[in-house]
TIFI-668841 format. One record per atom (N, C-alpha, C, O): chain; residue in one letter; y, z, x. Coordinates in nm, 2 decimals. Layout:
BEGIN
<node><mol>A</mol><type>A</type><py>Y</py><pz>Z</pz><px>X</px></node>
...
end
This chain:
BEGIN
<node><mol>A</mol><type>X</type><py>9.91</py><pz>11.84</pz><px>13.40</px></node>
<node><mol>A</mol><type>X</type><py>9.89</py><pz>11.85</pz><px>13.55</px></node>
<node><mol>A</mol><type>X</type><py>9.99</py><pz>11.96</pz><px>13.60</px></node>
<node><mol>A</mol><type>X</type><py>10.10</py><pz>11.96</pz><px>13.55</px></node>
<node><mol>A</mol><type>X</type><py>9.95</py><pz>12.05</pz><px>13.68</px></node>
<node><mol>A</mol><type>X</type><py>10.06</py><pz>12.13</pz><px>13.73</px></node>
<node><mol>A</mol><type>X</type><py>10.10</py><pz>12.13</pz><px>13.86</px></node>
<node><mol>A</mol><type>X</type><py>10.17</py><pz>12.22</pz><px>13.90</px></node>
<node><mol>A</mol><type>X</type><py>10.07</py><pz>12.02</pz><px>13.94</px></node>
<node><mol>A</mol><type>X</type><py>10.17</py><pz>11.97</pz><px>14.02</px></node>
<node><mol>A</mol><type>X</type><py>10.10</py><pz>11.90</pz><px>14.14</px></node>
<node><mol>A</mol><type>X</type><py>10.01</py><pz>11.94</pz><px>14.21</px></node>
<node><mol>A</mol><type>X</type><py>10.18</py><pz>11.78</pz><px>14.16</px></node>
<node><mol>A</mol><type>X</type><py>10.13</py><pz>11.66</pz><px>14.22</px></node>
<node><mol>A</mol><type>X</type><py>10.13</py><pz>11.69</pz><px>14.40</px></node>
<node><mol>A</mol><type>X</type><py>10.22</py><pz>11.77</pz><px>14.43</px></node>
<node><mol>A</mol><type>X</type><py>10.04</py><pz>11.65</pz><px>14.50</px></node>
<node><mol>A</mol><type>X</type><py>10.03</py><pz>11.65</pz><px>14.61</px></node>
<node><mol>A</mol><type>X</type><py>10.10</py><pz>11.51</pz><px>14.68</px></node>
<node><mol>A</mol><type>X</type><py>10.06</py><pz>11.40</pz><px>14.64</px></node>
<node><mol>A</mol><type>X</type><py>10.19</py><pz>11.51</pz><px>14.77</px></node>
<node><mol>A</mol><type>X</type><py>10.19</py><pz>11.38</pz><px>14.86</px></node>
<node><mol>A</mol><type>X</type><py>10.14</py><pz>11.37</pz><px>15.00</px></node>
<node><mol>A</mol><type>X</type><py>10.21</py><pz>11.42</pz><px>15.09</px></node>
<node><mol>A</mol><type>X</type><py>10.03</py><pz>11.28</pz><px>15.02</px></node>
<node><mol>A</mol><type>X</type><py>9.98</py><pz>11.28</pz><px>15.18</px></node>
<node><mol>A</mol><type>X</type><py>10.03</py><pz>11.13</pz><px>15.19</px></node>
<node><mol>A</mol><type>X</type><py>10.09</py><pz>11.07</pz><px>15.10</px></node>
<node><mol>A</mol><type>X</type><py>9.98</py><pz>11.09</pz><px>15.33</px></node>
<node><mol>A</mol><type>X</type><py>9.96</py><pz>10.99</pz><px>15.40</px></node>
<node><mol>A</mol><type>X</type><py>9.85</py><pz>10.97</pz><px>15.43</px></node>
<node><mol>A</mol><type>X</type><py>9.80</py><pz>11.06</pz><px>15.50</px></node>
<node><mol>A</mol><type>X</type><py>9.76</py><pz>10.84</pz><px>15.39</px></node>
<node><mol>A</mol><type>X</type><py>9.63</py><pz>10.85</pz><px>15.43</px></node>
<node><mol>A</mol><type>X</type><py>9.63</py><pz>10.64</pz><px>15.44</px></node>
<node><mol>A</mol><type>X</type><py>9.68</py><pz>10.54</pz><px>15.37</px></node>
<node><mol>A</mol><type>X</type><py>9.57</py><pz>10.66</pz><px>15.52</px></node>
<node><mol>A</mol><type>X</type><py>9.56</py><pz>10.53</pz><px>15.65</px></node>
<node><mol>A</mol><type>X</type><py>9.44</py><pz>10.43</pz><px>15.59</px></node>
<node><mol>A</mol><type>X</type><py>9.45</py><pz>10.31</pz><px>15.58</px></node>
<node><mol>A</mol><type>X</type><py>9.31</py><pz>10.54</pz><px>15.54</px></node>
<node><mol>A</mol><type>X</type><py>9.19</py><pz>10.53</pz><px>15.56</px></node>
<node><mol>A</mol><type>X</type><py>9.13</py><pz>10.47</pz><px>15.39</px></node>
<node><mol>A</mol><type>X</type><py>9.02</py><pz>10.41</pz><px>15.37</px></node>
<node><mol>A</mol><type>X</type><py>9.20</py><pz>10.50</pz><px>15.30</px></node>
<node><mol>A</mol><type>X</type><py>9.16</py><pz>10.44</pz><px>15.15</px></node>
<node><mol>A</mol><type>X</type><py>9.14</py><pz>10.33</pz><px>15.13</px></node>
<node><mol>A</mol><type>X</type><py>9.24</py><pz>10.25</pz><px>15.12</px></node>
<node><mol>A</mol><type>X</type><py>9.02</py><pz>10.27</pz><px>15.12</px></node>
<node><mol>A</mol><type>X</type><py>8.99</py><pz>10.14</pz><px>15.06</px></node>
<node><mol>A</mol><type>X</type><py>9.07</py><pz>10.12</pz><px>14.92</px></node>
<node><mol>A</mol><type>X</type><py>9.14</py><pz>10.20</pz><px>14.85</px></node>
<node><mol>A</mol><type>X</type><py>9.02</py><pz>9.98</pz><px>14.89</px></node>
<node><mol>A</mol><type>X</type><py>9.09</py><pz>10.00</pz><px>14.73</px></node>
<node><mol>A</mol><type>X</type><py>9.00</py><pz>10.10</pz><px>14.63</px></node>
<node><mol>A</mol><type>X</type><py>9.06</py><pz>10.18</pz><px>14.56</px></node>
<node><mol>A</mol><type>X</type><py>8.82</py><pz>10.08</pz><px>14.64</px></node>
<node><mol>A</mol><type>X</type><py>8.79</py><pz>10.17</pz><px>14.54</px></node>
<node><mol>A</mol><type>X</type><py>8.73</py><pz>10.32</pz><px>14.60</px></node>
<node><mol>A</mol><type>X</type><py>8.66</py><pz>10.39</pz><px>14.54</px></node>
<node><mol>A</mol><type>X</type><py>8.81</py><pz>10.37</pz><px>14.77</px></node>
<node><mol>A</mol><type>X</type><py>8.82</py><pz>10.47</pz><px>14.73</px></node>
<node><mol>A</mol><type>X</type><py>8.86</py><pz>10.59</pz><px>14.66</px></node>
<node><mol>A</mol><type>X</type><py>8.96</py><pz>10.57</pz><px>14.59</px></node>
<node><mol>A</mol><type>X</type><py>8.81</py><pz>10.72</pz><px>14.66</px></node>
<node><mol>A</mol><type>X</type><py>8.85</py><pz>10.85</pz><px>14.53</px></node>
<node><mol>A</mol><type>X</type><py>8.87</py><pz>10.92</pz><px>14.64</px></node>
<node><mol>A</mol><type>X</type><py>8.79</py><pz>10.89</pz><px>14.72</px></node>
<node><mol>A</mol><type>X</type><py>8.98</py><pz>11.03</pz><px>14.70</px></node>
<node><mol>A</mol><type>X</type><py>8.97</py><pz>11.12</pz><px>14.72</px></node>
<node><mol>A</mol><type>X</type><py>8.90</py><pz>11.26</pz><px>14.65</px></node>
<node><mol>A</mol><type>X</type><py>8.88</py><pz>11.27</pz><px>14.53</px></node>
<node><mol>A</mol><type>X</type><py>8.86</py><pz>11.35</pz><px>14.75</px></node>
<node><mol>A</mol><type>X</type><py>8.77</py><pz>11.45</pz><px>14.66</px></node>
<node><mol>A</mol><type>X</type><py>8.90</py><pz>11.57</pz><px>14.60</px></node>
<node><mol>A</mol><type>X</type><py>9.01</py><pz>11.57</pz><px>14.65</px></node>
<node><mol>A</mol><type>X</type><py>8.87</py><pz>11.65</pz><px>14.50</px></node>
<node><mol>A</mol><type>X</type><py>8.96</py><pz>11.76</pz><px>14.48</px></node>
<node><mol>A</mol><type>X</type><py>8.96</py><pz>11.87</pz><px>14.55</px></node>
<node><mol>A</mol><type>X</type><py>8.85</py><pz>11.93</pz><px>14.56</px></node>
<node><mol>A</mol><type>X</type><py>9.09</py><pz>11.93</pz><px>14.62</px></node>
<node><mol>A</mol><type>X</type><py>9.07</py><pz>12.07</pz><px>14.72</px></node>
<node><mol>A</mol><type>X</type><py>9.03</py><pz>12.16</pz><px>14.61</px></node>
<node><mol>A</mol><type>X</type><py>8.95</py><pz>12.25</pz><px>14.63</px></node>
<node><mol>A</mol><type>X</type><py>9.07</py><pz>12.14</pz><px>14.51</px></node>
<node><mol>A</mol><type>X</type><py>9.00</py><pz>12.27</pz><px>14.41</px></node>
<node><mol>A</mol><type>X</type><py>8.87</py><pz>12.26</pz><px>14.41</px></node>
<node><mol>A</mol><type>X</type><py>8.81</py><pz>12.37</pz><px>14.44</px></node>
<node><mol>A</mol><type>X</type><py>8.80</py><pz>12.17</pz><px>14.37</px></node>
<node><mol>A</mol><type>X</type><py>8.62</py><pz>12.21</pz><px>14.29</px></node>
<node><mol>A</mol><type>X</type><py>8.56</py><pz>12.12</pz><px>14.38</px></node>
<node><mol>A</mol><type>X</type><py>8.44</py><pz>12.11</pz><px>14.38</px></node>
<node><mol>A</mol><type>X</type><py>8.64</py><pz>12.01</pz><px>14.48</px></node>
<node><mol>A</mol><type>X</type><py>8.53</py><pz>11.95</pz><px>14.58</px></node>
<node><mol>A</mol><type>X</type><py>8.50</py><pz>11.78</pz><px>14.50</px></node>
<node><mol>A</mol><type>X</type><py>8.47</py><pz>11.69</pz><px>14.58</px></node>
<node><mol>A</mol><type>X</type><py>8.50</py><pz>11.74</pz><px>14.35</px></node>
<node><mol>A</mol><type>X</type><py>8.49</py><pz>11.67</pz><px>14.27</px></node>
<node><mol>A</mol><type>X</type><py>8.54</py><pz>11.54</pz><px>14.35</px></node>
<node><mol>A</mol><type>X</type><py>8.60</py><pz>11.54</pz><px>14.45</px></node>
<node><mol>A</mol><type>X</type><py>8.52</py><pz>11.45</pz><px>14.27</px></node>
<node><mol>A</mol><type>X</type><py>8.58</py><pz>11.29</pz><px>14.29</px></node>
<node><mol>A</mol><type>X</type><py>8.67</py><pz>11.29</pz><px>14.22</px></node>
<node><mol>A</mol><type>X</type><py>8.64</py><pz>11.32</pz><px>14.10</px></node>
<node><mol>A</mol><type>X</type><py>8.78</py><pz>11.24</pz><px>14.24</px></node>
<node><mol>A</mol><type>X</type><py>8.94</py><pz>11.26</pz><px>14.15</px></node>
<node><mol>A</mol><type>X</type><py>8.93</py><pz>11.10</pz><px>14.06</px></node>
<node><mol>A</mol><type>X</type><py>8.87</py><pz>11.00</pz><px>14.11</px></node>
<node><mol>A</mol><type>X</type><py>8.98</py><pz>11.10</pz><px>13.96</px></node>
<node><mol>A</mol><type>X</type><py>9.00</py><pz>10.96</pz><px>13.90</px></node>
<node><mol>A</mol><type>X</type><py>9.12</py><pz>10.85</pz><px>13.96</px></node>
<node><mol>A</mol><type>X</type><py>9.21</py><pz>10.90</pz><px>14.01</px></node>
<node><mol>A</mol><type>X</type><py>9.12</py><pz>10.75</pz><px>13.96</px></node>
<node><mol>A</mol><type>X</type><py>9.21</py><pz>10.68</pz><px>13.99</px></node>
<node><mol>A</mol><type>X</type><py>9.29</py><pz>10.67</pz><px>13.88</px></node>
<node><mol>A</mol><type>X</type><py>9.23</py><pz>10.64</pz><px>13.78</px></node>
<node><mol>A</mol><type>X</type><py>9.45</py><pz>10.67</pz><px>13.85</px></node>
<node><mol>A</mol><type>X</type><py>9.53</py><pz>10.67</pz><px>13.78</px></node>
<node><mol>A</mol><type>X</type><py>9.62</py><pz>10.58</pz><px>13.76</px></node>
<node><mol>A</mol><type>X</type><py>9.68</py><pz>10.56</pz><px>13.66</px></node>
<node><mol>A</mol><type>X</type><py>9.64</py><pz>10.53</pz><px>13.87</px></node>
<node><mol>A</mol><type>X</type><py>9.77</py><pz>10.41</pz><px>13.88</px></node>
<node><mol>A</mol><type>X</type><py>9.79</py><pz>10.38</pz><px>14.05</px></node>
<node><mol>A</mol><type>X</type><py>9.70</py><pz>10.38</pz><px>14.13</px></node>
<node><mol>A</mol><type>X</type><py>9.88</py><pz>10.35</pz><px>14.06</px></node>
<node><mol>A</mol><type>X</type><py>9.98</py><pz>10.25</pz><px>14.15</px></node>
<node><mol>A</mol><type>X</type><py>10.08</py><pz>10.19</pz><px>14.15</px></node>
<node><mol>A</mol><type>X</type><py>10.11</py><pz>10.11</pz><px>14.07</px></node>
<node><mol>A</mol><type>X</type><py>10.15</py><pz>10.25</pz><px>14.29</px></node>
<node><mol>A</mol><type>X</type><py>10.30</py><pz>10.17</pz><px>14.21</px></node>
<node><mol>A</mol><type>X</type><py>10.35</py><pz>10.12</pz><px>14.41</px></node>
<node><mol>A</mol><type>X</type><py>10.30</py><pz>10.17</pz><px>14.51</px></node>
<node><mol>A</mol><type>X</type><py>10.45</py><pz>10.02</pz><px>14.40</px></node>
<node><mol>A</mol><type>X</type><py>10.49</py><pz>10.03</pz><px>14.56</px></node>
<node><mol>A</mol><type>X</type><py>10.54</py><pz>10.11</pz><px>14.60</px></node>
<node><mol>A</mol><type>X</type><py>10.63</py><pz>10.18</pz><px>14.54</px></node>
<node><mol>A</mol><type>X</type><py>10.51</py><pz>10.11</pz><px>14.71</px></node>
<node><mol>A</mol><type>X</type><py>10.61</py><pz>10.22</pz><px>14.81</px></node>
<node><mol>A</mol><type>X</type><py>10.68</py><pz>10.13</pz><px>14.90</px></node>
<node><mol>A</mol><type>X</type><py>10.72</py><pz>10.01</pz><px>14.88</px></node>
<node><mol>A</mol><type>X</type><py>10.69</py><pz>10.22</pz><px>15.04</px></node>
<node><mol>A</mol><type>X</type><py>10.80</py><pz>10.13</pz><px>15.14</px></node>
<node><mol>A</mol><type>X</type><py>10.71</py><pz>10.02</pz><px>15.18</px></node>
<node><mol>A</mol><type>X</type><py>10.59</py><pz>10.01</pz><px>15.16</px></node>
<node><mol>A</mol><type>X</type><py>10.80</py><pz>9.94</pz><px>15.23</px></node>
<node><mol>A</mol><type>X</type><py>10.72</py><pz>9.78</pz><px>15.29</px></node>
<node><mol>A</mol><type>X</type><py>10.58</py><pz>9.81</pz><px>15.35</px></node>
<node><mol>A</mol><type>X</type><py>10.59</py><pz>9.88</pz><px>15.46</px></node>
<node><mol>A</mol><type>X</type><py>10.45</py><pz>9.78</pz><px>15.31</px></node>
<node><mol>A</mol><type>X</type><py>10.34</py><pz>9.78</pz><px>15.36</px></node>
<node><mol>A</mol><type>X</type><py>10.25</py><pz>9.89</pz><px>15.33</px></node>
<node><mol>A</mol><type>X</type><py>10.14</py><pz>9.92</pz><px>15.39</px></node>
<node><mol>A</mol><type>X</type><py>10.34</py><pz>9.98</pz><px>15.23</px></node>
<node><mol>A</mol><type>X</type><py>10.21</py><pz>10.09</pz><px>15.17</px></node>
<node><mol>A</mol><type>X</type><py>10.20</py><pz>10.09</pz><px>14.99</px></node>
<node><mol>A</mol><type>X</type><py>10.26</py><pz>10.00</pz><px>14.93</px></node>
<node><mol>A</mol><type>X</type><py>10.17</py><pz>10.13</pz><px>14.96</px></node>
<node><mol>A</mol><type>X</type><py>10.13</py><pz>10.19</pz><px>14.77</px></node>
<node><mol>A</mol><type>X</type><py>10.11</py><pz>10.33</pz><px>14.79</px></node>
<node><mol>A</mol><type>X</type><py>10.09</py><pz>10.39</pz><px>14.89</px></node>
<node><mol>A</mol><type>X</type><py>10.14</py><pz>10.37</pz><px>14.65</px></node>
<node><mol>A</mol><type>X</type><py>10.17</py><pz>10.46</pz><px>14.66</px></node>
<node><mol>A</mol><type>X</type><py>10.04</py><pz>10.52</pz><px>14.52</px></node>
<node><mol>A</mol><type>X</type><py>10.08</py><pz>10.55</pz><px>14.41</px></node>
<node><mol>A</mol><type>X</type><py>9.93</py><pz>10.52</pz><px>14.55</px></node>
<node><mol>A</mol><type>X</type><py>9.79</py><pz>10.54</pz><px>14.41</px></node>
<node><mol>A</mol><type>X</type><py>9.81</py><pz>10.74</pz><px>14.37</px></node>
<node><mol>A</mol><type>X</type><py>9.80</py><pz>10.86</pz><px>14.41</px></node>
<node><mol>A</mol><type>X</type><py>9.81</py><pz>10.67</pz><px>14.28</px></node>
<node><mol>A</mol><type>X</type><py>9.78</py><pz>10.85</pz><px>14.21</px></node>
<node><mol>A</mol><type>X</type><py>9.63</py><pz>10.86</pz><px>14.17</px></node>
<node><mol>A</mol><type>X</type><py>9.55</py><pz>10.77</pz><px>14.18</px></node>
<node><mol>A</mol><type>X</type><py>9.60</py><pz>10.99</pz><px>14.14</px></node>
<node><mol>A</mol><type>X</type><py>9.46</py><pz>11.05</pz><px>14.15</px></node>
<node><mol>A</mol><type>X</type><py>9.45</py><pz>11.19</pz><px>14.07</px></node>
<node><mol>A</mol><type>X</type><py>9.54</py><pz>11.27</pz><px>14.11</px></node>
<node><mol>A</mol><type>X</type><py>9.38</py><pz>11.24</pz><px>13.99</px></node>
<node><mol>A</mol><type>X</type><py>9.36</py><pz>11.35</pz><px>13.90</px></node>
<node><mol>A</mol><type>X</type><py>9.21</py><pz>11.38</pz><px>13.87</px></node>
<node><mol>A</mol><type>X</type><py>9.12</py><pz>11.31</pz><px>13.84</px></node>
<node><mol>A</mol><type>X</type><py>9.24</py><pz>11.51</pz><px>13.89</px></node>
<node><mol>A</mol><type>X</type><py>9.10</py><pz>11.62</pz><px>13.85</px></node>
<node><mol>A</mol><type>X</type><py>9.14</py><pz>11.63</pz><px>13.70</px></node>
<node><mol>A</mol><type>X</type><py>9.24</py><pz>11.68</pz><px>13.66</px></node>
<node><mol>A</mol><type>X</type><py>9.01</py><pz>11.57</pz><px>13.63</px></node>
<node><mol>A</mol><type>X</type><py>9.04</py><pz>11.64</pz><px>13.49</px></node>
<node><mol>A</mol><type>X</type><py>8.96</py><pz>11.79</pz><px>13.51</px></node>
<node><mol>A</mol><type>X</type><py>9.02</py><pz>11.89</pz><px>13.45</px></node>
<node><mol>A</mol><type>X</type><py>8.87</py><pz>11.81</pz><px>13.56</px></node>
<node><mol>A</mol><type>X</type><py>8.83</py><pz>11.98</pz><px>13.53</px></node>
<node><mol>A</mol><type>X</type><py>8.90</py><pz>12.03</pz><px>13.59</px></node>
<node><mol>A</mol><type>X</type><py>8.87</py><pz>12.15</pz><px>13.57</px></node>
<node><mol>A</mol><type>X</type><py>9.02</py><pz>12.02</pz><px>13.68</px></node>
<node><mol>A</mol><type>X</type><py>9.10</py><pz>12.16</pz><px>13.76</px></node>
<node><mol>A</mol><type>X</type><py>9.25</py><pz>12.09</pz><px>13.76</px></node>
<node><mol>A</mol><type>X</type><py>9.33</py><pz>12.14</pz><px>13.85</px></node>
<node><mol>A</mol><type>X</type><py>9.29</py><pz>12.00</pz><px>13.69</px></node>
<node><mol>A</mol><type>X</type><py>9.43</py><pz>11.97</pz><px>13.62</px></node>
<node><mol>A</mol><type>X</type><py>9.51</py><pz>11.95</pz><px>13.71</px></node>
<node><mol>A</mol><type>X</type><py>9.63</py><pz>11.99</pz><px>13.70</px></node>
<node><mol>A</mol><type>X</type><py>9.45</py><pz>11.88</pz><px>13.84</px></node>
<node><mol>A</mol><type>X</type><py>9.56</py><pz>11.88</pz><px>13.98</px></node>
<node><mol>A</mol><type>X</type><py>9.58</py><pz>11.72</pz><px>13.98</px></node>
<node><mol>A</mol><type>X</type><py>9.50</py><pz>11.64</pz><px>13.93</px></node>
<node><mol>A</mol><type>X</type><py>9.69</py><pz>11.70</pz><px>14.05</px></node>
<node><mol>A</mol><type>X</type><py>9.69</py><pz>11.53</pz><px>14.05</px></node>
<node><mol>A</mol><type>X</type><py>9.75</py><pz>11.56</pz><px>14.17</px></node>
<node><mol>A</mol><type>X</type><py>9.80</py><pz>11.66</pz><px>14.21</px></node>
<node><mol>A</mol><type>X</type><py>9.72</py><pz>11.44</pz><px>14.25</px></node>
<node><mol>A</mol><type>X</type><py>9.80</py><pz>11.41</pz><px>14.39</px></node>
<node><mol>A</mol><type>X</type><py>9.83</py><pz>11.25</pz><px>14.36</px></node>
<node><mol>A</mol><type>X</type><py>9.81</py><pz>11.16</pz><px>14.27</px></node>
<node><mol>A</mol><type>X</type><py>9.91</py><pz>11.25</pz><px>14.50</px></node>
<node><mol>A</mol><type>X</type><py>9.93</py><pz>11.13</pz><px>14.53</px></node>
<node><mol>A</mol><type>X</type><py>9.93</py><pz>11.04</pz><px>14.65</px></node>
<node><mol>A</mol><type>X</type><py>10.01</py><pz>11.11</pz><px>14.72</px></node>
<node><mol>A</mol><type>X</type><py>9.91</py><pz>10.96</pz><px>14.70</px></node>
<node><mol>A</mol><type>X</type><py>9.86</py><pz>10.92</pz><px>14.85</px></node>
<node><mol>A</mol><type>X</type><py>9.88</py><pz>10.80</pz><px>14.87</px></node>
<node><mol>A</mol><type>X</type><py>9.85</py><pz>10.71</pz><px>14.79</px></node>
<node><mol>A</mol><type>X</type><py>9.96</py><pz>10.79</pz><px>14.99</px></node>
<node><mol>A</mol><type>X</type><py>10.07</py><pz>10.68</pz><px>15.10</px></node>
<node><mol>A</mol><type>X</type><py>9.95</py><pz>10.65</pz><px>15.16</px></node>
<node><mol>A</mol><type>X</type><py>9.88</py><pz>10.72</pz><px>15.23</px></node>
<node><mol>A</mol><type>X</type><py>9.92</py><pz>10.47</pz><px>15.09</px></node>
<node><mol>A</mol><type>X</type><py>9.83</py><pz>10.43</pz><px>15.15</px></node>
<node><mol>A</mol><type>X</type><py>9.87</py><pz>10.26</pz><px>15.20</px></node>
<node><mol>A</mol><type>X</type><py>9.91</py><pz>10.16</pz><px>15.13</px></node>
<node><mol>A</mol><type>X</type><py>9.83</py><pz>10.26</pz><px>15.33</px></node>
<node><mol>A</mol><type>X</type><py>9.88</py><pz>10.11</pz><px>15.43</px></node>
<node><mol>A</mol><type>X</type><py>9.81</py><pz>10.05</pz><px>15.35</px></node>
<node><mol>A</mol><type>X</type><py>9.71</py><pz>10.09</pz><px>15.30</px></node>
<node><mol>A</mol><type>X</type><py>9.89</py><pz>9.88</pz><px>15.34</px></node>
<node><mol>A</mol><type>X</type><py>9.82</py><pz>9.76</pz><px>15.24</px></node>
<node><mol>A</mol><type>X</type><py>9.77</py><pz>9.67</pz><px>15.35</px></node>
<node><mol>A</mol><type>X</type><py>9.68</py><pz>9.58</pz><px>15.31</px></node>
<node><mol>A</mol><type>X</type><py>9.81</py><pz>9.67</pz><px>15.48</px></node>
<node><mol>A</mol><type>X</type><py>9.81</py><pz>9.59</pz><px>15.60</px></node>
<node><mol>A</mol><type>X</type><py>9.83</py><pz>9.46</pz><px>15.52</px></node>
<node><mol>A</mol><type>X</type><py>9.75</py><pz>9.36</pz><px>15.51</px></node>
<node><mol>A</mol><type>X</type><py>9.96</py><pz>9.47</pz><px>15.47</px></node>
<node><mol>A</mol><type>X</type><py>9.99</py><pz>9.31</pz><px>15.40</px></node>
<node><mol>A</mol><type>X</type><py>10.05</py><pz>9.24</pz><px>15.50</px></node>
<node><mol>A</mol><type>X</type><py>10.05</py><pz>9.12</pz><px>15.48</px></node>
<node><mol>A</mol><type>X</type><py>10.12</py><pz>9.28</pz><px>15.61</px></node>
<node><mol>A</mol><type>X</type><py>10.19</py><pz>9.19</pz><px>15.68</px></node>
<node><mol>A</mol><type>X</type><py>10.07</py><pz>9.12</pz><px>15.79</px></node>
<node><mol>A</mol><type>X</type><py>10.09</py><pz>9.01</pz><px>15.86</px></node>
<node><mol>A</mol><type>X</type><py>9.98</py><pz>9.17</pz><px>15.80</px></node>
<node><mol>A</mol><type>X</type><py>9.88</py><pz>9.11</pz><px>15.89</px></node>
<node><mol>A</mol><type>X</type><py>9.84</py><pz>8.98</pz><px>15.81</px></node>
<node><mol>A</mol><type>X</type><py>9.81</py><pz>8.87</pz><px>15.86</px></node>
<node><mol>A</mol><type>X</type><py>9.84</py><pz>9.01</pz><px>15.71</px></node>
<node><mol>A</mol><type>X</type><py>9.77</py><pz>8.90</pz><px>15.59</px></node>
<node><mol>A</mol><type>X</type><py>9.88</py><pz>8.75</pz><px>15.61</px></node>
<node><mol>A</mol><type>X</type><py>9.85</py><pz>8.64</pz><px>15.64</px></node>
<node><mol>A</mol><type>X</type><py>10.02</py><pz>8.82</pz><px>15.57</px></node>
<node><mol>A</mol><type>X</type><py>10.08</py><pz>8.74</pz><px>15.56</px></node>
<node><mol>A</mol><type>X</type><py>10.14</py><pz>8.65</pz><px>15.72</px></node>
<node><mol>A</mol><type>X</type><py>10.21</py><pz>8.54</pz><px>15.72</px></node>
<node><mol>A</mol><type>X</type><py>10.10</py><pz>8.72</pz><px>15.84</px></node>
<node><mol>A</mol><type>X</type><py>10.12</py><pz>8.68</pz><px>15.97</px></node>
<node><mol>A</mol><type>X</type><py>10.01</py><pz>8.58</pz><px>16.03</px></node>
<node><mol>A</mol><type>X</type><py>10.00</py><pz>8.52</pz><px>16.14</px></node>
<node><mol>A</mol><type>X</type><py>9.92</py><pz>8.58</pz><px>15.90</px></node>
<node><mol>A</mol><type>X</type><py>9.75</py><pz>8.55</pz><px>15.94</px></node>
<node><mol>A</mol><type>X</type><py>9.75</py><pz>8.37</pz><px>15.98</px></node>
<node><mol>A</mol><type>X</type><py>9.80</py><pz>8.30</pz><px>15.89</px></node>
<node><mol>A</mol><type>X</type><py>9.71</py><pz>8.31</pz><px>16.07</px></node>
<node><mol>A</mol><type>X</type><py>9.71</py><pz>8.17</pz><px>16.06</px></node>
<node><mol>A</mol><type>X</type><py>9.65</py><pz>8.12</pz><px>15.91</px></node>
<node><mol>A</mol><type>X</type><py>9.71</py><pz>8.03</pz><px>15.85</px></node>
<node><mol>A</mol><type>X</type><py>9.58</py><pz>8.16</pz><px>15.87</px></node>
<node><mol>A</mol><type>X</type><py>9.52</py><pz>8.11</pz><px>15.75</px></node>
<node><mol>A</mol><type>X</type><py>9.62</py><pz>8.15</pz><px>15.63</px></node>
<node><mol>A</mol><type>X</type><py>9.57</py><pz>8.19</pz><px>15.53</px></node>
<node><mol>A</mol><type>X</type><py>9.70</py><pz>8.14</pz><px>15.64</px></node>
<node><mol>A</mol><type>X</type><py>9.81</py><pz>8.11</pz><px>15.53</px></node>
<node><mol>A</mol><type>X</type><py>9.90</py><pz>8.00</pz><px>15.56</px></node>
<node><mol>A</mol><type>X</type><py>9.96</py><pz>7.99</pz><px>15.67</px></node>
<node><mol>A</mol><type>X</type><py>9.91</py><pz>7.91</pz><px>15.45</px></node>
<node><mol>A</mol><type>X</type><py>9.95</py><pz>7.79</pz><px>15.44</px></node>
<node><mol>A</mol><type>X</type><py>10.10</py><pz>7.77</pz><px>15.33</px></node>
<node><mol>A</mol><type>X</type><py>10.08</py><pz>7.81</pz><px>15.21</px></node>
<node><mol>A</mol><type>X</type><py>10.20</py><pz>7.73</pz><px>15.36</px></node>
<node><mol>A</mol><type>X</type><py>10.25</py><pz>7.70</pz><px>15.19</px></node>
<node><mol>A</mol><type>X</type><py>10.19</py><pz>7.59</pz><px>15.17</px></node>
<node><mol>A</mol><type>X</type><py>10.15</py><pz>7.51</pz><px>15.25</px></node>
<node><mol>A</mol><type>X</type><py>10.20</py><pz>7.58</pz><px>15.01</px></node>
<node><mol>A</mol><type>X</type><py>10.15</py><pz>7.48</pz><px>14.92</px></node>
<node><mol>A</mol><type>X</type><py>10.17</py><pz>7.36</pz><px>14.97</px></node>
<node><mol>A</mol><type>X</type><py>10.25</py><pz>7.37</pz><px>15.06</px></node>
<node><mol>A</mol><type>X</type><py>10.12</py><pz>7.20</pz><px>14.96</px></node>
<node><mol>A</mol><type>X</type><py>10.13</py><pz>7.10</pz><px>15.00</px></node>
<node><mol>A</mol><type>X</type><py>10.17</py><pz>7.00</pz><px>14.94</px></node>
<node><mol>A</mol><type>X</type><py>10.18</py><pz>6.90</pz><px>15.00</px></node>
end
């Protein structure tokens, strides 16, 4: 890879791909790792044009965990 991209992107489902600014392609999904409280941090790579990025994506976990429908165990 010759060198990684960092955005912020709000809008990624879990199985979306961003496309490649080089050839326009659907990038692979590669991994995931955490970031700050309430995002991930997913990597992404073009195998025909050798670019990888990486993209700050919100988990909206705290909504989850604020949600009435969360219970502790009983």
């Amino acid at each position: 890879m010759t060198r990684a991209d960092f955005s912020l992107e709000y809008s990624l489902a879990a199985i979306e791909r961003p496309s490649c600014p080089k050839c326009g392609g659907q990038m692979l999904f590669t991994g995931m790792v955490l970031g700050p409280p309430g995002f991930d941090i997913r990597s992404f790579e073009c195998v025909a044009r050798n670019h990888a990025e990486k993209v700050l994506v919100g988990t909206n976990m705290m909504g989850w965990i604020n949600s009435s429908g969360l219970r502790p165990p009983s």
